[in-house]
C-alpha positions as semicolon CSV with decimal commas, in nm:
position;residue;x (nm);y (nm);z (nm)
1;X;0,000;0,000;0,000
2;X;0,163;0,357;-0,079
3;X;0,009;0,652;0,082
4;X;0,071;1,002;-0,032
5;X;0,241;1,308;0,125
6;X;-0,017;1,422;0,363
7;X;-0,070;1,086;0,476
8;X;0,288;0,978;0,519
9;X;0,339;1,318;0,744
10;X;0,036;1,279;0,943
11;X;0,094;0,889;1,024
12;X;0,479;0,927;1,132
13;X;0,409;1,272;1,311
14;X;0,624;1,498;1,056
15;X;0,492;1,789;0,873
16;X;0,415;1,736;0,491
17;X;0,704;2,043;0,451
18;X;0,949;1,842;0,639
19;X;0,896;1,557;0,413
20;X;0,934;1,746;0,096
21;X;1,300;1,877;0,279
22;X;1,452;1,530;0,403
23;X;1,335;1,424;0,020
24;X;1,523;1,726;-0,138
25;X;1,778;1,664;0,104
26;X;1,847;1,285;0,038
27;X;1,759;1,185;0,365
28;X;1,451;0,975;0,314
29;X;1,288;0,866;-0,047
30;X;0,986;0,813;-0,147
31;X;0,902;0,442;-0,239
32;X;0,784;0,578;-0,529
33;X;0,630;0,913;-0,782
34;X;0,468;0,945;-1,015
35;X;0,364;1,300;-1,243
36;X;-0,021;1,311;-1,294
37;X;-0,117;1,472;-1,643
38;X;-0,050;1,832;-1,521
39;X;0,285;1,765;-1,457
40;X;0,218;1,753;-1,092
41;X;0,488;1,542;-0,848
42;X;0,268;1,328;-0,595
43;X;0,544;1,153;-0,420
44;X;0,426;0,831;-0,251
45;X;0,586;0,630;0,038
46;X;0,541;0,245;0,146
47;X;0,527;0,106;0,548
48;X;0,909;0,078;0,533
49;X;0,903;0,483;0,409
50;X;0,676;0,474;0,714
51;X;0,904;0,317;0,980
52;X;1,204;0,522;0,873
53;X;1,022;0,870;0,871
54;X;0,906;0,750;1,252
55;X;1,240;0,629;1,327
56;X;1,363;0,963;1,186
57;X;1,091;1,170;1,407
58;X;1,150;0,990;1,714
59;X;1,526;1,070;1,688
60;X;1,444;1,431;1,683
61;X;1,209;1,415;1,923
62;X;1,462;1,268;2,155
63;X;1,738;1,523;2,092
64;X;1,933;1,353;1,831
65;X;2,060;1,636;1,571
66;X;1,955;1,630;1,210
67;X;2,336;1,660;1,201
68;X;2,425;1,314;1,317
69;X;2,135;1,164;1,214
70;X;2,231;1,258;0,816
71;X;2,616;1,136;0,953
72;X;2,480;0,767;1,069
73;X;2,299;0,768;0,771
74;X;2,557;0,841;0,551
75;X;2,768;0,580;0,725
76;X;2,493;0,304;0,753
77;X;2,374;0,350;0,363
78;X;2,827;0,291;0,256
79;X;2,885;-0,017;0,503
80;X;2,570;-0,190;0,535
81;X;2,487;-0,159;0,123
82;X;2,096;-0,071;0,223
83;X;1,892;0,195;0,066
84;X;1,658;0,220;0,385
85;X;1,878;0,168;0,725
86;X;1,619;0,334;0,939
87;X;1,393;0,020;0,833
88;X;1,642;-0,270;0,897
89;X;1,890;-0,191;1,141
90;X;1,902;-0,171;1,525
91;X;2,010;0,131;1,647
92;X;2,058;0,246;1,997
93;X;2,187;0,635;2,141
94;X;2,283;0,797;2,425
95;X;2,195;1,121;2,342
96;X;2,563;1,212;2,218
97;X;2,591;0,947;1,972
98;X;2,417;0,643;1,779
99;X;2,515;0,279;1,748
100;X;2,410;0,041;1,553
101;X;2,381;-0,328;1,667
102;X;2,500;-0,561;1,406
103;X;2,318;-0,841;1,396
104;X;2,570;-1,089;1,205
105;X;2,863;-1,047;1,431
106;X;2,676;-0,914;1,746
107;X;2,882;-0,631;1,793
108;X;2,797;-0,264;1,876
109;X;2,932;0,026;1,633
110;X;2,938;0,389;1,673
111;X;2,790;0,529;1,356
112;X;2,946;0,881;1,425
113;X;3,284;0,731;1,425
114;X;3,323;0,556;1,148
115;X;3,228;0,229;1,247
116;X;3,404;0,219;1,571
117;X;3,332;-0,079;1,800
118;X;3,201;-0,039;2,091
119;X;3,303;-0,184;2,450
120;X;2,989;-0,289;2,638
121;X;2,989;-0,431;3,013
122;X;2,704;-0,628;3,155
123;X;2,682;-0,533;3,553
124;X;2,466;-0,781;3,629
125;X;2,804;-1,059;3,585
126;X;2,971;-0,760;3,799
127;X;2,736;-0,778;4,005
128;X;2,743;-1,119;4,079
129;X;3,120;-1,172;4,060
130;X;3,138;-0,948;4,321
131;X;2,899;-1,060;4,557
132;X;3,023;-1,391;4,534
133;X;3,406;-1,214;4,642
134;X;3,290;-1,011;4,939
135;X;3,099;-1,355;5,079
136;X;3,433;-1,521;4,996
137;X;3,647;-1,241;5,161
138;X;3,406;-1,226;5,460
139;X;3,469;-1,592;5,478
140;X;3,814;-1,602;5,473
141;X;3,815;-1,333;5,736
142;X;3,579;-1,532;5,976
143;X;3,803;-1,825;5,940
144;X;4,090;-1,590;5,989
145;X;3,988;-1,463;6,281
146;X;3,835;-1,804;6,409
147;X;4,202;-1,942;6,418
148;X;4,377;-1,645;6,617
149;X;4,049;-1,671;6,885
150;X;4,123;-2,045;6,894
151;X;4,540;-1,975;6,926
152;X;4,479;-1,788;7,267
């Protein structure tokens, strides 16, 4: 199903003028246009149009600069060989940047930095290695101090 400009900007929460610019721009394409007799452009977009133009509004929405949004793109669209990132990656920010989880060698990259990888710790083994230590240490110390009571 295609749906036209008004449609497209009122379903993913962009104005129809902000459509036209990220088209003129390069930043998102329409699926497809066609010119009616007149000569008129109607420029129509498909559900993955759709889920890139929300993508794209939620970004801004959450602070993310047109800026680095057009860099990750520009990055995404040269490594990943897809005409519609926003559609079929995973990407994840911090505010400051944007990575992209890649799904084939389950590594994080930041898209601002050409691809760098990304070092990610999960607390939750923290966590748990270090609860397990401080028992162990509080162990060692009861036994510890167990054998200089049991010296005197």
């Amino acid at each position: 199903m295609d749906y036209n400009v008004e449609l497209a900007a009122c379903l993913s929460g962009c104005s129809p003028r902000q459509l036209r610019y990220w088209r003129d721009t390069g930043i998102i394409q329409p699926h497809k246009v066609e010119i009616s007799e007149n000569g008129r452009r109607n420029d129509l977009y498909d559900f993955r149009n759709l889920v890139e133009l929300r993508t794209l509004v939620s970004m801004l929405q959450n602070g993310i600069s047109l800026q680095k949004i057009r860099k990750t793109l520009a990055y995404l669209r040269e490594y990943t060989q897809l005409s519609s990132p926003l559609s079929n990656c995973k990407l994840v920010s911090d505010g400051s940047t944007i990575f992209e989880i890649c799904p084939n060698t389950e590594t994080i990259v930041d898209t601002l930095r050409d691809g760098q990888s990304v070092f990610c710790i999960a607390l939750d083994g923290i966590f748990e290695e270090l609860s397990a230590r401080i028992l162990e240490l509080n162990e060692e110390r009861c036994n510890f101090l167990n054998s200089l009571t049991a010296s005197l």
